[in-house]
C-alpha positions, 0 to 999 in steps of 0.5 A, a space after each residue: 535526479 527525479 527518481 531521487 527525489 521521487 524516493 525520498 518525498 516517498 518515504 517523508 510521506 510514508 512516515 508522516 502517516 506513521 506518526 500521524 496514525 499513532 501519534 494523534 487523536 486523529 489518527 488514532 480515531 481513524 484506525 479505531 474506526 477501520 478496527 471497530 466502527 460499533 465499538 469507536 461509535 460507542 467511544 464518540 467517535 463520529 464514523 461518518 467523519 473520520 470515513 470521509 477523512 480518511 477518503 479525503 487523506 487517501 485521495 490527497 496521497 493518491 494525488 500526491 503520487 500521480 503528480 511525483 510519477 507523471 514525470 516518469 511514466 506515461 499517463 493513459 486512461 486506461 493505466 490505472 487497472 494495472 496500478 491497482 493491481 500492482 498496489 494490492 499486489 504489493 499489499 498482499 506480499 507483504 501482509 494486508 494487517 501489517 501497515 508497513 508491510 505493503 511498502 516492503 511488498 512494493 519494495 520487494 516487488 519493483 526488485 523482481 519487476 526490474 531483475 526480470 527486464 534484467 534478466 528475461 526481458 520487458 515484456 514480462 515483467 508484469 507477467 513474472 510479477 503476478 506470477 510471484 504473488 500467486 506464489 506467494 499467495 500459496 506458500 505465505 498467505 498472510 504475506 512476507 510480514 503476515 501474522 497468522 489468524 488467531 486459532 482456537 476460542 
């Protein structure tokens, strides 16, 4: 029932950031910011603040995950390498410019983790995960909802 729960705050949280990065000013500033920090600075927009904000929002998620998942799986010191690596593995599959695309990627990527203890066994797992996203890394570069560069002048 944990894991339950675990999906349903997950996707609350998920959508709050939504409306809270395209409904309100806050918000708003913020992805101005991570856009175009000279061009927000021209508009008024204190960069130095909405930066220490977005830290401060990006730990609170954070903190807010450790605590949902420390019920699940076994805290070490040494286990955050393979977290990070598996967000940005995540991210990377489903495209770094698309927001909701890392949560799809995440999505897409606990579905091959869990189809390969099905199938192979536990002990790849990691191994088949990494080993998908260089895959995908070479066939789609921007990602599952990757958009390509833009061509030309």
């Amino acid at each position: 029932i944990h894991s339950v729960w675990l999906i349903v705050i997950s996707v609350c949280v998920v959508t709050l950031l939504m409306l809270f990065y395209h409904r309100t000013n806050l918000g708003l500033s913020m992805m101005a910011v991570s856009i175009d920090a000279d061009g927000a600075s021209m508009t008024g927009i204190s960069v130095p603040r909405m930066r220490m904000l977005t830290f401060l929002l990006g730990g609170a998620v954070g903190g807010l995950a450790g605590v949902l998942v420390a019920p699940l799986i076994t805290v070490h010191y040494e286990m955050g390498l393979l977290l990070t690596l598996k967000g940005f593995a995540a991210a990377i599959l489903g495209g770094l410019l698309n927001p909701s695309g890392a949560v799809i990627g995440g999505v897409v990527l606990g579905l091959i983790e869990s189809i390969a203890v099905v199938t192979i066994s536990s002990g790849y797992k990691d191994v088949i995960s990494m080993t998908t996203l260089i895959g995908i890394m070479i066939l789609m570069p921007n990602g599952i909802l990757g958009r390509g560069g833009r061509s030309g002048g």
